[in-house]
C-alpha positions as CSV (number, residue, x, y, z in Angstrom):
1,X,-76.1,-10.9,-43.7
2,X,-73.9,-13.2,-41.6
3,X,-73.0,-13.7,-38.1
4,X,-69.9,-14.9,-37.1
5,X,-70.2,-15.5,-32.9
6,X,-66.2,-15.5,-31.1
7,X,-66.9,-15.4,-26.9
8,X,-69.2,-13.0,-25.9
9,X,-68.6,-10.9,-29.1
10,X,-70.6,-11.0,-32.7
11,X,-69.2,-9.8,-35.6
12,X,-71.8,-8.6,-38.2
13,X,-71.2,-8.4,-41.9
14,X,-73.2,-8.1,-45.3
15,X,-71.9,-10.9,-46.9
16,X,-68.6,-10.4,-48.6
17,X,-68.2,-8.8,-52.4
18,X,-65.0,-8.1,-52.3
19,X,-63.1,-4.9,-51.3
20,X,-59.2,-3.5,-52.0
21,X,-58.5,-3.4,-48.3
22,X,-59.2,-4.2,-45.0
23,X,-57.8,-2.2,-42.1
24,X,-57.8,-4.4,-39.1
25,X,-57.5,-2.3,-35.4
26,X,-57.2,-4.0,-32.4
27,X,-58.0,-2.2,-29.5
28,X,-58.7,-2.4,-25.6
29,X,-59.1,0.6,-23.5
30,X,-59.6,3.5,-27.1
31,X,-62.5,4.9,-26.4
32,X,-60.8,8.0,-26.5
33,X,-59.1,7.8,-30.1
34,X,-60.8,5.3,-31.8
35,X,-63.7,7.5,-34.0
36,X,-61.1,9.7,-35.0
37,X,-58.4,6.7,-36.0
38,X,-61.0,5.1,-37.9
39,X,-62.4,8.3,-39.7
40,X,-58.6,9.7,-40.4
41,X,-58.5,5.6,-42.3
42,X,-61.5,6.8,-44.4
43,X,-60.3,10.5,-45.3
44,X,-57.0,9.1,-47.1
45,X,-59.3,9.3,-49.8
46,X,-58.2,5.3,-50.3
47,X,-61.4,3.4,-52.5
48,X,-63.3,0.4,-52.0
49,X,-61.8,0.3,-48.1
50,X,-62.8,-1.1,-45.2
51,X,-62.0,-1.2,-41.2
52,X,-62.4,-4.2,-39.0
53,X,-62.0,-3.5,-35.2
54,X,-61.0,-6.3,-32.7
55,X,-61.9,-5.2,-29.1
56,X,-61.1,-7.0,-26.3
57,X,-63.9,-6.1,-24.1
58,X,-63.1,-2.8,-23.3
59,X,-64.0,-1.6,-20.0
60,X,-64.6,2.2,-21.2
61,X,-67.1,1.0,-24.3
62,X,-64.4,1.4,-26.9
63,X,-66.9,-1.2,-28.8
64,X,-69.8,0.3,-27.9
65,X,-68.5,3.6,-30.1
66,X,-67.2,1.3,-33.3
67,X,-70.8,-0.6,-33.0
68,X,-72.6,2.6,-33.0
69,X,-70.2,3.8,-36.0
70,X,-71.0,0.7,-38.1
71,X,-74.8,1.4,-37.6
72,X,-74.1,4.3,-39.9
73,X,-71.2,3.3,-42.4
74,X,-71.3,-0.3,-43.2
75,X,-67.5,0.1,-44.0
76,X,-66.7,-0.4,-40.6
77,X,-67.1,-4.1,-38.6
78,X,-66.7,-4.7,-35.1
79,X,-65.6,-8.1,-33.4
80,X,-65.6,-8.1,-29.7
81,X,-63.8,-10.7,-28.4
82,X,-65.3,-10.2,-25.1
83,X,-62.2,-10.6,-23.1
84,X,-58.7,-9.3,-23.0
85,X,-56.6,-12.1,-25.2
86,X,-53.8,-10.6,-26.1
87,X,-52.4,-8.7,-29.4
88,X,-51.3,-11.3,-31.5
89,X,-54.4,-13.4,-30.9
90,X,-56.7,-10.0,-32.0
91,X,-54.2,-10.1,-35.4
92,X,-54.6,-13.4,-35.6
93,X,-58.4,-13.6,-35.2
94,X,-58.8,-9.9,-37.4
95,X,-57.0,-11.5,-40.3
96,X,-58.6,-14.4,-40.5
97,X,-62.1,-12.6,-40.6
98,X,-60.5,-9.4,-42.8
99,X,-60.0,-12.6,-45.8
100,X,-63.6,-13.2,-45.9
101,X,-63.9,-9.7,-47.3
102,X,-61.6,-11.2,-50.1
103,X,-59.5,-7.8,-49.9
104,X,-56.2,-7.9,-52.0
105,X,-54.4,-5.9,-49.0
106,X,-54.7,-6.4,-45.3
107,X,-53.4,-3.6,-42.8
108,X,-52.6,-3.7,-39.6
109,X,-52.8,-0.4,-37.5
110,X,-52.5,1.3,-34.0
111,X,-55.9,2.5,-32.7
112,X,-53.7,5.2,-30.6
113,X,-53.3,7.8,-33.4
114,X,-49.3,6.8,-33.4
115,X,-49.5,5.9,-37.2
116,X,-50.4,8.4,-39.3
117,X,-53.6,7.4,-41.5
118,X,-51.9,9.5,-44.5
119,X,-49.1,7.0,-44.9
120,X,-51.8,3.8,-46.0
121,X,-51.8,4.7,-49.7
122,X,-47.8,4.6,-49.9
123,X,-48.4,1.3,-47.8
124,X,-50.6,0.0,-50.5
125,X,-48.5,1.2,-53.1
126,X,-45.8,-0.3,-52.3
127,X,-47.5,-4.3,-52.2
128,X,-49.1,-3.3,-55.8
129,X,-45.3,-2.7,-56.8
130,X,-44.9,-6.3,-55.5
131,X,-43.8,-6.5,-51.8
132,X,-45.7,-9.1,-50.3
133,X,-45.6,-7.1,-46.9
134,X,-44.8,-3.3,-46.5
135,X,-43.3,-2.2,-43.0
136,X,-43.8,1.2,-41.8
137,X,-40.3,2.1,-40.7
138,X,-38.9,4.6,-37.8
139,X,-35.2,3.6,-38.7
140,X,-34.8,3.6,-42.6
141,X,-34.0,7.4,-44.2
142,X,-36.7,9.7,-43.5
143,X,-38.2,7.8,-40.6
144,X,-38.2,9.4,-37.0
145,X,-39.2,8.4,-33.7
146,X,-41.5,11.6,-32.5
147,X,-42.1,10.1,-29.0
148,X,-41.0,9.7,-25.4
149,X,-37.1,9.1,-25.0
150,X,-37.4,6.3,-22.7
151,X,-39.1,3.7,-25.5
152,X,-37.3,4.7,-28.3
153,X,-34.2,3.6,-26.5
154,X,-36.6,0.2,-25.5
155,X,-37.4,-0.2,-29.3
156,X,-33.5,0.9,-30.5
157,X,-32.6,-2.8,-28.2
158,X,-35.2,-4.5,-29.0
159,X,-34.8,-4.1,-32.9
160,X,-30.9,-5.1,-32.4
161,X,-32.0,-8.3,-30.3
162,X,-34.6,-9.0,-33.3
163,X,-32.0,-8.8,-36.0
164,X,-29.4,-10.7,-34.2
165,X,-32.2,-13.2,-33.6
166,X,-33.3,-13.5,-36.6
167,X,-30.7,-12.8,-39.3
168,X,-33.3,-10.3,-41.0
169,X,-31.7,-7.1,-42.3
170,X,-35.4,-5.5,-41.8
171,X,-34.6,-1.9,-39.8
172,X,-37.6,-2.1,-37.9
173,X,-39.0,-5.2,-37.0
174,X,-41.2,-4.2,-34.2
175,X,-43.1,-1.6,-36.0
176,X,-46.7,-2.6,-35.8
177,X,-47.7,-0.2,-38.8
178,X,-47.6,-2.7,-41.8
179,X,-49.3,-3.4,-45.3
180,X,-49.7,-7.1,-46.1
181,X,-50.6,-9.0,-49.4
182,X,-53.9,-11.4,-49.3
183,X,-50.6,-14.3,-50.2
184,X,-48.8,-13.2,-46.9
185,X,-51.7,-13.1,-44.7
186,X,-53.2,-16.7,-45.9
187,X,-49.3,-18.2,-44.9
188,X,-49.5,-16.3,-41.7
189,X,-52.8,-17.5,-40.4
190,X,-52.1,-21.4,-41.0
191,X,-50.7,-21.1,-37.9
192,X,-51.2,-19.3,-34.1
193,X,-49.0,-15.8,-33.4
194,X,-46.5,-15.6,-30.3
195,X,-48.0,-13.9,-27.2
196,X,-46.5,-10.6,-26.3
197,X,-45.4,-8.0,-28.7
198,X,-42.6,-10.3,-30.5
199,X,-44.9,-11.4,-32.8
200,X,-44.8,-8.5,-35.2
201,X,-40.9,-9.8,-35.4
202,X,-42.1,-14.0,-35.5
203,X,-44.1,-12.8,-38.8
204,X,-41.6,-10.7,-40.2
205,X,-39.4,-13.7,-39.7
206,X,-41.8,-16.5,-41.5
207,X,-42.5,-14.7,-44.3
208,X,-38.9,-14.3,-44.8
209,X,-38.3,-17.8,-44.5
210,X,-40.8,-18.7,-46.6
211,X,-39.6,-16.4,-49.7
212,X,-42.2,-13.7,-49.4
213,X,-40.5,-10.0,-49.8
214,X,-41.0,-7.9,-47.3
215,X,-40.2,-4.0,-48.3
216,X,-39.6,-0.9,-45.3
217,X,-41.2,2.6,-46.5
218,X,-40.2,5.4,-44.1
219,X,-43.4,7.1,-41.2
220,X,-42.6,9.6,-38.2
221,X,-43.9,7.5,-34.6
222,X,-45.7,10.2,-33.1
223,X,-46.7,9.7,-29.4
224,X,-49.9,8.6,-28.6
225,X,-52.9,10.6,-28.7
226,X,-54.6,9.8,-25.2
227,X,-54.3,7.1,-22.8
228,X,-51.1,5.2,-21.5
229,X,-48.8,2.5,-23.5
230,X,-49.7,-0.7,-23.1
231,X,-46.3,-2.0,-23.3
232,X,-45.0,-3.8,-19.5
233,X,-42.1,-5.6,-18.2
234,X,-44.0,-9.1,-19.0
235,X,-43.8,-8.2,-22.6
236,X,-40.1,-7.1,-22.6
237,X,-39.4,-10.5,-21.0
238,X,-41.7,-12.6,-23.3
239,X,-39.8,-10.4,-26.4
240,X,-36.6,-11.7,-25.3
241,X,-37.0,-15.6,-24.6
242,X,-38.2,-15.3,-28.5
243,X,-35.2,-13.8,-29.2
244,X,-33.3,-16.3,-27.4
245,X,-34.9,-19.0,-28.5
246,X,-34.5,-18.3,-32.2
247,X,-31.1,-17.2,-32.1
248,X,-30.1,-21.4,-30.6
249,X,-32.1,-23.0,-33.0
250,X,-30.8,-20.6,-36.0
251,X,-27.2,-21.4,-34.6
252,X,-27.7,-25.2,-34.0
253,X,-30.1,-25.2,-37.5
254,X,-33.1,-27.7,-35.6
């Protein structure tokens, strides 16, 4: 065994043999949804898998479930961060850990039930075809948007500021659904992720600029089994300074 101590939160692991995927879940205020996310992971039927939860120090004892959960399946780690840090630094923290596990796919996934467990083998299937990163997609043929009327219209605008931004073709470049090569996620980690929600759109954009290929495969967004979204004005405002700021320098090349 090792420990790995981040904040207030340790992260226990046997130490790592190797394994074909590691599903990284961040998570803050699931209590509700999170046995059930992580046992619909493990019932795809998807072999030598495992599930890495990054809690934020959840006031409801989301990681008190997932620690009791790993007592009994030692496919399932917990890191509690101990503090509430933001979504791209729980990523950025769960990749970095999810590559000691030496997986040759790393997945990043809702812990709200929005994306459907069933969809992880095309995921994977996909990067084995050689995508570098897979993108779950609500806005290529046969995706759908299955949830509330007011954020589809937020995710329609901010999908068209994204592409503007960036130049990307990529239909949905907000989708947080995604299936990532071992390759991508060692580029991705050399350096920190944006704050705020943009940075699902900031690592679609590096890996484009740095060659990798990133492929969309169609899922439904389903609304979210309990709880309320997480998503607030801050973030909308955050999303678009990105977007600004990445349109000038593309437009001015610095």
């Amino acid at each position: 065994m090792f420990i790995i101590k981040y904040a207030t939160g340790i992260l226990k692991m046997e130490m790592a043999e190797g394994c074909k995927v590691v599903v990284v879940i961040p998570t803050y205020k699931e209590a509700k949804n999170i046995a059930n996310v992580i046992q619909s992971v493990f019932n795809t039927g998807l072999e030598n898998l495992k599930v890495l939860v990054v809690d934020d120090g959840s006031p409801d004892g989301t990681a008190e479930i997932v620690a009791e959960i790993s007592k009994k399946d030692n496919r399932v780690m917990l890191l509690n961060r101990g503090a509430k840090k933001g979504l791209g630094s729980a990523y950025h923290d769960g990749f970095r850990i999810a590559l000691q596990q030496r997986p040759e796919a790393v997945v990043s996934m809702d812990a709200d039930g929005s994306h459907p467990a069933e969809l992880l083998p095309r995921l994977i299937e996909s990067l084995e075809k050689g995508a570098d990163a897979v993108i779950a997609s609500r806005y290529v043929e046969g995706g759908k948007w299955a949830a509330g009327f007011r954020r589809m219209i937020v995710s329609r605008g901010a999908n068209l500021l994204a592409r503007i931004a960036t130049g990307l073709k990529l239909r949905d470049m907000t989708s947080g659904y995604r299936a990532y090569s071992a390759r991508a996620v060692e580029h991705l980690i050399e350096k920190p992720f944006e704050r705020g929600y943009v940075f699902q759109v900031e690592l679609a954009y590096r890996l484009s600029k740095a060659g990798f290929k990133i492929d969309e495969v169609p899922f439904i967004f389903k609304e979210r089994r309990e709880g309320r979204s997480k998503l607030s004005s801050k973030e909308i405002i955050l999303f678009f300074i990105w977007c600004v700021k990445t349109f000038l320098k593309r437009l001015f090349k610095r």
